[in-house]
ROSEDREN-974406 format. One record per residue (C-alpha): residue number from 0; x, y, z. Coordinates in nm, 4 decimals, always signed. Each point is the difference from the previous one (the first is absolute). Layout:
REM residues N
<site NUM <X Y Z>>
...
***
This chain:
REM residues 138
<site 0 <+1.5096 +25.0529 +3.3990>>
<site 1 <-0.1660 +0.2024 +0.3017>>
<site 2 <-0.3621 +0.0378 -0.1272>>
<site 3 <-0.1635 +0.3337 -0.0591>>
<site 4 <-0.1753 -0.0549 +0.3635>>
<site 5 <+0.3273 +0.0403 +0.1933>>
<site 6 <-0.0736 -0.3461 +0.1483>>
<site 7 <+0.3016 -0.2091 +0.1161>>
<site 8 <-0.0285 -0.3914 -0.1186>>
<site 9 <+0.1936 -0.2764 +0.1551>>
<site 10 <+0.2578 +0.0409 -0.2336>>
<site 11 <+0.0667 +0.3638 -0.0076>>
<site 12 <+0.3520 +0.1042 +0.1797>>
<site 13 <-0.1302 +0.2065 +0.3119>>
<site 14 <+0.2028 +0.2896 +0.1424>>
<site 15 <-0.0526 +0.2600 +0.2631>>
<site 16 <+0.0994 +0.3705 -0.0226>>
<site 17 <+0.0582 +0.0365 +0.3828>>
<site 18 <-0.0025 +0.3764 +0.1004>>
<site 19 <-0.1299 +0.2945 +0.2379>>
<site 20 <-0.2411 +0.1016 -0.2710>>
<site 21 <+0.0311 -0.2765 -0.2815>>
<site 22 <-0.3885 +0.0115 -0.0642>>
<site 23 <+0.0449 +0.4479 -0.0853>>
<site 24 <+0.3228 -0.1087 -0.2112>>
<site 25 <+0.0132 -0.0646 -0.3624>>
<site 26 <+0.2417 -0.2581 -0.0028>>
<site 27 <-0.2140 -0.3141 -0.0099>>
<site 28 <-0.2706 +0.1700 -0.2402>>
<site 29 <+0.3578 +0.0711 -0.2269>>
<site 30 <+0.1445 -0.3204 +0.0672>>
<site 31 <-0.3425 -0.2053 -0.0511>>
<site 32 <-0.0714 +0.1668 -0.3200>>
<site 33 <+0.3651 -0.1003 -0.1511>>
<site 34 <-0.0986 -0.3628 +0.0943>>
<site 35 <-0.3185 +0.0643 -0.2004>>
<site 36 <+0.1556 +0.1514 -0.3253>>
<site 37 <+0.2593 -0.3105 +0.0341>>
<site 38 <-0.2829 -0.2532 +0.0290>>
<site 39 <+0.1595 -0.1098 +0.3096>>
<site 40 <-0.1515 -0.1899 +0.2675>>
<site 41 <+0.0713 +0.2123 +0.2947>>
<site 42 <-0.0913 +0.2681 +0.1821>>
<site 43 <+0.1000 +0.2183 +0.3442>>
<site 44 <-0.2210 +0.0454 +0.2826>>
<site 45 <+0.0211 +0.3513 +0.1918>>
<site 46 <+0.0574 -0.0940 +0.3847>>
<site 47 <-0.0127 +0.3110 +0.2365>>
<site 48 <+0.1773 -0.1035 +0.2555>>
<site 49 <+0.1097 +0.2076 +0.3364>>
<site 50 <+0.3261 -0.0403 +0.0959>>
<site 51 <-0.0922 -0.1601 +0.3422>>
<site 52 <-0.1967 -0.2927 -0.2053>>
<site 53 <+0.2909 -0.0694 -0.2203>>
<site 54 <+0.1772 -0.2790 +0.1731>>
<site 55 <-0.3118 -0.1790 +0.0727>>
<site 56 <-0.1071 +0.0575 -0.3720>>
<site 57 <+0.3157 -0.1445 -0.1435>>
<site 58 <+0.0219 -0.2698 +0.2354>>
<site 59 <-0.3342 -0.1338 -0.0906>>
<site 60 <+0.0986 +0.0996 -0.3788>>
<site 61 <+0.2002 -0.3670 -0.0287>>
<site 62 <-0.3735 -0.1816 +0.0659>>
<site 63 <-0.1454 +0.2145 -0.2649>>
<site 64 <-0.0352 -0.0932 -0.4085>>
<site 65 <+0.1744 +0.3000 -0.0684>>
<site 66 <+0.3334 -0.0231 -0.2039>>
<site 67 <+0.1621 +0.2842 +0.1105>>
<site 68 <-0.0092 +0.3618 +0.0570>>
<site 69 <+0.1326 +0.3311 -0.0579>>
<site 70 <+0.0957 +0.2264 +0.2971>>
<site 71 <-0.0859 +0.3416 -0.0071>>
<site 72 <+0.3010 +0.2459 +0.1607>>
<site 73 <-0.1126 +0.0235 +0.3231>>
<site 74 <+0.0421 -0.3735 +0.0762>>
<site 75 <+0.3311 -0.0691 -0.2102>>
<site 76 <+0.1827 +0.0125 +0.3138>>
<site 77 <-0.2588 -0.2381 +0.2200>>
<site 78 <-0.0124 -0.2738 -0.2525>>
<site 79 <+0.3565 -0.0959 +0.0501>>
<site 80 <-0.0635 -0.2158 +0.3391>>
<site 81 <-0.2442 -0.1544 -0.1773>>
<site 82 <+0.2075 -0.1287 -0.3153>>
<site 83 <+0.0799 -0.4037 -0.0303>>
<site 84 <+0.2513 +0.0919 -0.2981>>
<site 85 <+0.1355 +0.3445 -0.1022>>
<site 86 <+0.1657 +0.1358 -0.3502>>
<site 87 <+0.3227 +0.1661 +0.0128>>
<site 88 <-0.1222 +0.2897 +0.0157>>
<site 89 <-0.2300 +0.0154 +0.2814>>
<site 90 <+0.3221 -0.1339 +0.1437>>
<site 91 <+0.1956 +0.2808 -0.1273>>
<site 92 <-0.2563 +0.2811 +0.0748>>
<site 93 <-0.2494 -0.1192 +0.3005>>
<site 94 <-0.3100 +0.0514 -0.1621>>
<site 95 <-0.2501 -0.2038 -0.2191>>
<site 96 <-0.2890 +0.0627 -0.2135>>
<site 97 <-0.1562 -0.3425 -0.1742>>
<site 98 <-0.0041 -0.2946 +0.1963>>
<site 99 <-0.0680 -0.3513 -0.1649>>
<site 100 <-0.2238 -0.2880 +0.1717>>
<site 101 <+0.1092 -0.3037 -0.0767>>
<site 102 <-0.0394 -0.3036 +0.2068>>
<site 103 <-0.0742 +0.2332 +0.3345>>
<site 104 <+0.3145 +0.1057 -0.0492>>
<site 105 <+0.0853 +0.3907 -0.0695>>
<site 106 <+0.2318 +0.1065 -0.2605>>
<site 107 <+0.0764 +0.3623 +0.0056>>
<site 108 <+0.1627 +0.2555 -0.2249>>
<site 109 <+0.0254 +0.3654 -0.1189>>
<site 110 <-0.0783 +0.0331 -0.3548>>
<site 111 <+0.0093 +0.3887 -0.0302>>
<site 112 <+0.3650 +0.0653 +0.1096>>
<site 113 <+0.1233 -0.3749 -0.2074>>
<site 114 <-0.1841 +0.1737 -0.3530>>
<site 115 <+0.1235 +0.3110 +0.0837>>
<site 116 <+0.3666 -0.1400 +0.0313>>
<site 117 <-0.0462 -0.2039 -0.2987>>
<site 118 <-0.1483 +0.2934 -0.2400>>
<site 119 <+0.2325 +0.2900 +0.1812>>
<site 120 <-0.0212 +0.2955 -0.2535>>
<site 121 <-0.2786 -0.1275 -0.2253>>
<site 122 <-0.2511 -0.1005 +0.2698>>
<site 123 <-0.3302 +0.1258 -0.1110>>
<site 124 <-0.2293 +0.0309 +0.3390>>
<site 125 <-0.2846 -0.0362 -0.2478>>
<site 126 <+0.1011 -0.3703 -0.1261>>
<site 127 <+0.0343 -0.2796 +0.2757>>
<site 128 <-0.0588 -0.3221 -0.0868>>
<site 129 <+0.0085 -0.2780 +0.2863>>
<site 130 <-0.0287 -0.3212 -0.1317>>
<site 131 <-0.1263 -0.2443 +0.2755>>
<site 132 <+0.1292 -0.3682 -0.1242>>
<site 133 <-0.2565 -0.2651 +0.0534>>
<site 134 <+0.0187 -0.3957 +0.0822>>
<site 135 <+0.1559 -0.1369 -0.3142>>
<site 136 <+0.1088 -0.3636 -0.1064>>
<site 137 <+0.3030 +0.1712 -0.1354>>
***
């Protein structure tokens, strides 16, 4: 579990909320507090990044211990060129919003058009739940 200190450990799955204004955004204080109330060892990390620093910050991303990150709007469209593997439907639409380190190797998709897709009429915009799958044996 995260401790109380907001201090990342070597094991704790690492990922970067990359956007204009991610530090001013709730998303990562929202996002970090559901991996708190889950006991989960992970947390986001705000990245303000301008839009001319975002190939250089993604192409240094694959050196990084990060696991992955989530793409704010504005860069849904950049990402793309920078993909190693993409989902059907960043095929199907052009755009992605979590990217996946593994290996220093990119694997994109877009997870708000797939659940809304999925869910159709009873998608609740309140209720998400993105399950990031881990290393397992299995």
């Amino acid at each position: 579990m995260m401790n109380n200190n907001d201090e990342l450990k070597t094991d704790t799955k690492a990922f970067a909320f990359i956007a204009f204004k991610a530090t001013s955004d709730r998303f990562s204080t929202i996002i970090n507090k559901l991996f708190k109330d889950d006991e989960s060892n992970a947390m986001i990390i705000p990245m303000n990044i301008r839009h001319d620093d975002f190939f250089y910050t993604m192409s240094n991303m694959k050196n990084s211990k990060l696991d992955g990150a989530v793409i704010s709007e504005e860069f849904t469209k950049d990402i793309i060129e920078h993909l190693d593997s993409k989902s059907e439907a960043v095929e199907k639409y052009g755009v992605c919003d979590i990217v996946i380190l593994k290996d220093k190797k990119f694997y994109g998709d877009y997870l708000f058009i797939s659940t809304r897709e999925e869910n159709s009429e009873e998608f609740d915009y309140k209720k998400i739940t993105i399950y990031l799958k881990g290393d397992t044996d299995e």
